[in-house]
N, C-alpha and C positions, 0 to 999 in steps of 0.2 A: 377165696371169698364167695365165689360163685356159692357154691356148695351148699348154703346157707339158703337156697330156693329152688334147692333139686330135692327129689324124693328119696329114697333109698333105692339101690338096685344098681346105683348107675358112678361111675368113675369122676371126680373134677379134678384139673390140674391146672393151674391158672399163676403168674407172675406180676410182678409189677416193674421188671426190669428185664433184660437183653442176657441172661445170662452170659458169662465169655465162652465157657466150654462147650455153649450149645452147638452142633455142628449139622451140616445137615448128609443125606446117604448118595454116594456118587448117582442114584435114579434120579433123586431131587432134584439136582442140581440144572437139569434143562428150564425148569421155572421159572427160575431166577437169573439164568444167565447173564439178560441184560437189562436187570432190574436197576435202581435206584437203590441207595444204599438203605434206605428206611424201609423199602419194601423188603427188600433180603434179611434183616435184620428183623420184619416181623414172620416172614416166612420161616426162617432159623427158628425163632423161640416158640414158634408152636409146632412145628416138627417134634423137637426137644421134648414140648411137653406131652405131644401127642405119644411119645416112645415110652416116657415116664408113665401116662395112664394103662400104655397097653401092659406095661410090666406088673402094674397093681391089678390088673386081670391077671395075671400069671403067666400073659403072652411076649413070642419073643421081640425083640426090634422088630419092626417092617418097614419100607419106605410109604410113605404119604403123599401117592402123587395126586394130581388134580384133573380134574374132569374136564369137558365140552362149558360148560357153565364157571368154572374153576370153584365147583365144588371139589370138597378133598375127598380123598378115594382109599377107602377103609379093607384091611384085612378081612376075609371073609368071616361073617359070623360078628363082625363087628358093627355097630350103630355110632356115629358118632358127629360130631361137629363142632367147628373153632371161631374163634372173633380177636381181635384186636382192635387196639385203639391207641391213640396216644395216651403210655404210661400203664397200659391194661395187655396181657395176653392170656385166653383161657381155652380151653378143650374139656367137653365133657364126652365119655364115649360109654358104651352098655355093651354088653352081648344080647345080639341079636332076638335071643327065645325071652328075654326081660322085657325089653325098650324095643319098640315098633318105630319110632322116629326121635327125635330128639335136636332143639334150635334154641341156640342163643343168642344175643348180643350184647355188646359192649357201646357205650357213649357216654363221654364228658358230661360231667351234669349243669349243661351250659346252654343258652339260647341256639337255636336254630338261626344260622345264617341265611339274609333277607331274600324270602321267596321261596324258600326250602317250603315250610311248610303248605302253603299255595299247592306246592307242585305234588306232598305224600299225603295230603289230608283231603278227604269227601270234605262238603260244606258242614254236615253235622258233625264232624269230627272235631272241627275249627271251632266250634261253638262251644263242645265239649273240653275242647281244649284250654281255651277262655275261661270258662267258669271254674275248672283248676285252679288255673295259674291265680283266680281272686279269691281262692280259699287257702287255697296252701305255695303260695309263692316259691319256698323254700324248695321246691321242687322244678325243675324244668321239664313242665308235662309236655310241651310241644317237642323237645327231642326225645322225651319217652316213647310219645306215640311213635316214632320215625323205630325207635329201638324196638319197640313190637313188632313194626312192621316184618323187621328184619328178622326176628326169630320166626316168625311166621313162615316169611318167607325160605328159611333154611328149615326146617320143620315139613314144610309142603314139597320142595322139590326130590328129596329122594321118594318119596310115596306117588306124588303125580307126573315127575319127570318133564316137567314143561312150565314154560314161564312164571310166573305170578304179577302180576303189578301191582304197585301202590294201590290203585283202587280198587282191586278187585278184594279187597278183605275190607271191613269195616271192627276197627278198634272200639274196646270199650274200657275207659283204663279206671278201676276200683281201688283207692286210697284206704291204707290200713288205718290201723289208729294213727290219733295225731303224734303220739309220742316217735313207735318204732319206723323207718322210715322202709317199710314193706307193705305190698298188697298185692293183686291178683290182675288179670286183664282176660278179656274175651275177646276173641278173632270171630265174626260171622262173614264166612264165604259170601261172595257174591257174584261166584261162577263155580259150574258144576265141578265139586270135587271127586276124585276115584273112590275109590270102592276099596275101606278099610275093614277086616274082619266080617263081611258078607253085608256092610250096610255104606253107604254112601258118607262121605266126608264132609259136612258141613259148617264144620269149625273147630280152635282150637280154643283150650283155655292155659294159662300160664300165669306166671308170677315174676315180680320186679321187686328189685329192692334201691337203695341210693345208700351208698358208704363211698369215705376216702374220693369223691368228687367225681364219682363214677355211677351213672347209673346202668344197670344189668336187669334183662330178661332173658328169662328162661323157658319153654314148651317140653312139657317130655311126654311122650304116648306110650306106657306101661303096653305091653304083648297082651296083658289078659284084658285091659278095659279094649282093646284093639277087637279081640276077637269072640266079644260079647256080643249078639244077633239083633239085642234091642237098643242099642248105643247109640245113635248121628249125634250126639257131639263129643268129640273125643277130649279128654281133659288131662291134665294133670296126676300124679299118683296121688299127690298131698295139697294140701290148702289152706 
């Protein structure tokens, strides 16, 4: 489904169930050892699907281990990253000389539980979020914004290698038409970013969509808009 707010260039492999066959590679298995059975079960179906997208690259298996931050840790030459959620598992991955970063995320298209928002939104975000939610109800922009955050955040940490928080980005989330339930959103930093393609990181831009009771955003950094000299804001391949 994802797929549907990616560009060209770049791999989705995404479910809506637990496959049975999925299994994961004797390396994996440290991760999960003494997981919870819902967490091993999302760990499994995106392993799975992580091995499915490297094969539509035309690469072989690899194990998918996890990092210091328990980001997932990519064959070399690989870009990539996953989300789940309850009833959602997805993986988008690129090679490496295409896609310079690439973040997604996954979230129920359901109210934000009391005080979430308080705690991921600036005051202007709250406000923006508000005047959403009394235009287009049918949408739940407060956990959109939480799901931008999150691609954002998966987006920034392989390029800058170090935290992000909630409020160090400020969302801006762009409603498509009223009919199709797609549109676009802006990330502006609000702490120094590194140094993408010889100009400094300023911000992201992306796209969301809402199907099947799921809302999805997406970030991809195409290699060529990356290592253009007069860029600071890095976007999207499509729009």
């Amino acid at each position: 489904m994802i797929e549907d707010i990616l560009p060209a260039g770049v791999v989705a492999v995404d479910t809506f169930d637990d496959p049975p066959d999925a299994t994961l590679l004797p390396e994996e298995e440290q991760f999960v050892a003494k997981a919870v059975e819902k967490r091993r079960r999302e760990f499994t179906t995106a392993r799975h699907c992580a091995r499915a997208a490297l094969g539509r690259l035309g690469r072989p298996p690899a194990p998918i281990l996890s990092g210091r931050m328990n980001e997932p840790l990519w064959p070399a030459g690989i870009v990539g990253t996953i989300t789940h959620c309850a009833g959602y598992r997805g993986v988008v991955i690129a090679e490496q000389s295409v896609i310079t970063t690439v973040g997604i995320d996954a979230e129920p298209n359901e109210p934000l539980t009391g005080g979430v928002l308080e705690s991921v939104a600036l005051p202007d975000e709250r406000v923006h979020v508000s005047e959403l939610l009394e235009s287009r109800p049918e949408i739940r922009w407060d956990r959109m914004l939480f799901c931008a955050k999150e691609a954002v955040y998966k987006a920034w940490f392989p390029l800058a290698k170090r935290w992000l928080d909630f409020e160090d980005a400020v969302i801006t989330l762009r409603p498509g038409p009223a009919g199709p339930q797609t549109g676009t959103f802006d990330a502006r930093l609000l702490v120094v970013g590194p140094r993408v393609g010889g100009r400094r990181l300023t911000g992201f831009t992306g796209r969301w969509m809402v199907d099947h009771g799921l809302i999805l955003t997406a970030i991809v950094v195409p290699a060529v808009v990356a290592s253009r000299q007069d860029d600071d804001r890095i976007a999207t391949g499509r729009h």
